[in-house]
MITOR-835323 format. One record per residue (C-alpha): residue in three letters; x, y, z. Coordinates in steps of 0.5 Angstrom, whole numbers, plus 500, padded with zeros to 3 digits. Example, Ala and Ser with C-alpha at 12.3 -4.5 7.8 and 13.67 -1.06 7.14 Angstrom:
2
Ala525491516
Ser527498514
END
This chain:
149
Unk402677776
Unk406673781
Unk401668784
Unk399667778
Unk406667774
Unk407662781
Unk402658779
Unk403657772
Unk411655774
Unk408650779
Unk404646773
Unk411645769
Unk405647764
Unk407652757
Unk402658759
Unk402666757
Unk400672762
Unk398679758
Unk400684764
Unk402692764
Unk409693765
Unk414699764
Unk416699756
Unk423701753
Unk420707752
Unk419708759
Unk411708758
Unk407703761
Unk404698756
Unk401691755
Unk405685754
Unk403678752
Unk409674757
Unk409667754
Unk412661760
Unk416655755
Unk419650759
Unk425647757
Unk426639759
Unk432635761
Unk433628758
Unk429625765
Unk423629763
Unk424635768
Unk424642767
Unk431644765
Unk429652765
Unk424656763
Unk423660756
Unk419667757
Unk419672751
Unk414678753
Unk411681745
Unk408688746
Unk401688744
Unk399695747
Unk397696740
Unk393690740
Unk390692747
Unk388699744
Unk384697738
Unk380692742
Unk378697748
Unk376702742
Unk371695739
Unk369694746
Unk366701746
Unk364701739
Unk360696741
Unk357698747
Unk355704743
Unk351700738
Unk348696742
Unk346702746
Unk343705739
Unk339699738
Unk336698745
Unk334705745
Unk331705738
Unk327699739
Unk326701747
Unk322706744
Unk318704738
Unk312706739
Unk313714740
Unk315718734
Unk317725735
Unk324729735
Unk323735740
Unk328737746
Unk322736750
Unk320729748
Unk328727749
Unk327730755
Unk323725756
Unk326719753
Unk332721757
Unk328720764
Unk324714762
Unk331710761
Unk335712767
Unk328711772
Unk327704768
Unk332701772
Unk331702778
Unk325699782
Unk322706783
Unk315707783
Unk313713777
Unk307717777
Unk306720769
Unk301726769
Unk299730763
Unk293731759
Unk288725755
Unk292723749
Unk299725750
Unk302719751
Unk302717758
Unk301710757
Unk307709751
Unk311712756
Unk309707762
Unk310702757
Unk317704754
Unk319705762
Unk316697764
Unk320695756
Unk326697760
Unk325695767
Unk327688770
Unk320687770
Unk319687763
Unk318679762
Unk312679766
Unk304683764
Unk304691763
Unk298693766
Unk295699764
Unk290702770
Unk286708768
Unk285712774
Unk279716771
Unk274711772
Unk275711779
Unk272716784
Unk276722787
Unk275723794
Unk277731796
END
């Protein structure tokens, strides 16, 4: 805050600062410090005007926003992440839950399981989340290679 407090006076400039300090109530809150500068009849600072309003409540209700935000943006990536996939079983969240922390990262997944359950919707809603997801997702069937033993 000093810097800055220093900064702003250097600039002879009105300007506000919004910090943390020890309230009335012994209690560390937010405060909105405004910096007017009072000037003398050659147009030089005479002297500084600094009010300081609480605006805890403020500060509270925009963190609670944020995080309401958050979460709503979260129900919305994972509702539409996962268009494609229907079912509510804990094994299926299971999955889904899985498929959204490894989608992220650059690892490389090998999906497994029978013919019909799904794996290529879960590659795709892997791909959908990924950094890559701007580029072709390309499906490989493994079965029409020959295995070797």
């Amino acid at each position: 805050m000093q810097s800055e407090c220093r900064r702003g006076l250097s600039s002879g400039a009105p300007f506000e600062i919004e910090r943390r300090a020890l309230g009335k109530d012994d209690q560390y809150r937010w405060f909105l410090f405004r910096y007017k500068p009072l000037l003398d009849e050659a147009g030089r600072i005479a002297r500084w005007f600094l009010t300081a309003t609480d605006i805890e409540g403020l500060k509270q209700e925009e963190e609670g926003i944020r995080n309401e935000t958050i979460a709503l943006r979260e129900e919305i990536v994972n509702a539409s992440m996962f268009e494609e996939i229907v079912g509510t079983s804990p094994a299926l969240q299971g999955v889904l839950t899985l498929v959204a922390k490894v989608a992220p990262t650059d690892s490389t997944v090998l999906i497994t399981g029978e013919t019909g359950t799904g794996k290529e919707l879960i590659a795709r809603a892997i791909h959908k989340r990924s950094a890559r997801s701007a580029r072709a997702f390309v499906s490989v069937n493994l079965r029409c290679y020959p295995h070797q033993r």
